[in-house]
C-alpha positions, 0 to 999 in steps of 0.5 A: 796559371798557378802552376806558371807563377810557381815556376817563375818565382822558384825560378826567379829564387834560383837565379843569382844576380851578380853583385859588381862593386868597385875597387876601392869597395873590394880593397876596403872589404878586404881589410875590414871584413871578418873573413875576407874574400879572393877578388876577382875582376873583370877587365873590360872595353865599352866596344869588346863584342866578347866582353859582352858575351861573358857578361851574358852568357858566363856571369850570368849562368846561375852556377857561376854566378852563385859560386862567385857570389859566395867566394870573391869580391866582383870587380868589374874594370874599364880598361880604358877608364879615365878616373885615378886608381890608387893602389900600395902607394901608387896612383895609375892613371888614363894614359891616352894613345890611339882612338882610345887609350888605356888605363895603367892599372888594368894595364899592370893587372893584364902585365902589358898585355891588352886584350879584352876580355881578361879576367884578374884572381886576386888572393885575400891579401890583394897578390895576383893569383893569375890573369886569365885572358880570352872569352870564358864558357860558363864550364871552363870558367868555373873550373878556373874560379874554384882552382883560385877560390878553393885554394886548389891552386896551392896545392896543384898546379893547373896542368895536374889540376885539369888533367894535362900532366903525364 
């Protein structure tokens, strides 16, 4: 028995949990924080099957939970959410169409194209690194986090950076 409880609190020790905040939250730590982090966001639908895998099986992984943790602001985004987002002086809003609709601002991060899951990397000044579209693997999406979050990127570009250049 002993031996069990030690396993499942170094285990429960270990594990990181993500730290989701809002927007508005994100923006304003990026402007009062000492040292302001990247922001991530993770753009996503109540009906997306894969949005929930990634939720799951990528941000939940330890690894990359841990080093999200320590080197952006997690934002999670309902790309068809109905409240105002203001954002340089611009409000966005739900823009209803079909079944479901849209929301302006996860419109204008994606850059007009709407696919769930797609994950957004914003620098410390709130400019878009890069969206990245599709499901993630804890691996490879780790391997994304630190070419934006250890500034890889302004050294390299992501062919050289992944070995794909010749």
């Amino acid at each position: 028995m002993l031996v069990i409880a030690i396993a499942l609190f170094s285990f429960s020790v270990t594990a990181q949990e993500v730290e989701w905040i809002s927007w508005e939250t994100a923006v304003k730590k990026s402007q009062t924080d000492k040292k302001p982090k990247k922001i991530f966001i993770d753009v996503y639908t109540d009906w997306c099957g894969w949005c929930k895998k990634m939720d799951k099986d990528t941000f939940q992984n330890p690894k990359v939970a841990s080093y999200m943790a320590k080197n952006f602001y997690m934002v999670k985004m309902d790309g068809e959410g109905k409240e105002p987002i203001e954002f340089k002086g611009k409000t966005y809003k739900f823009v209803p169409q079909g079944r479901n609709g849209y929301h302006e601002f996860a419109a204008a991060l994606m850059q007009g194209k709407l696919s769930y899951p797609t994950t957004i990397f914003l620098d410390e000044q709130l400019n878009m690194l890069s969206p990245v579209p599709g499901y993630q693997k804890p691996e490879p999406f780790l391997n994304i986090a630190q070419y934006f979050g250890d500034n890889i990127y302004k050294e390299k570009d992501w062919k050289t950076y992944t070995g794909q250049s010749k």
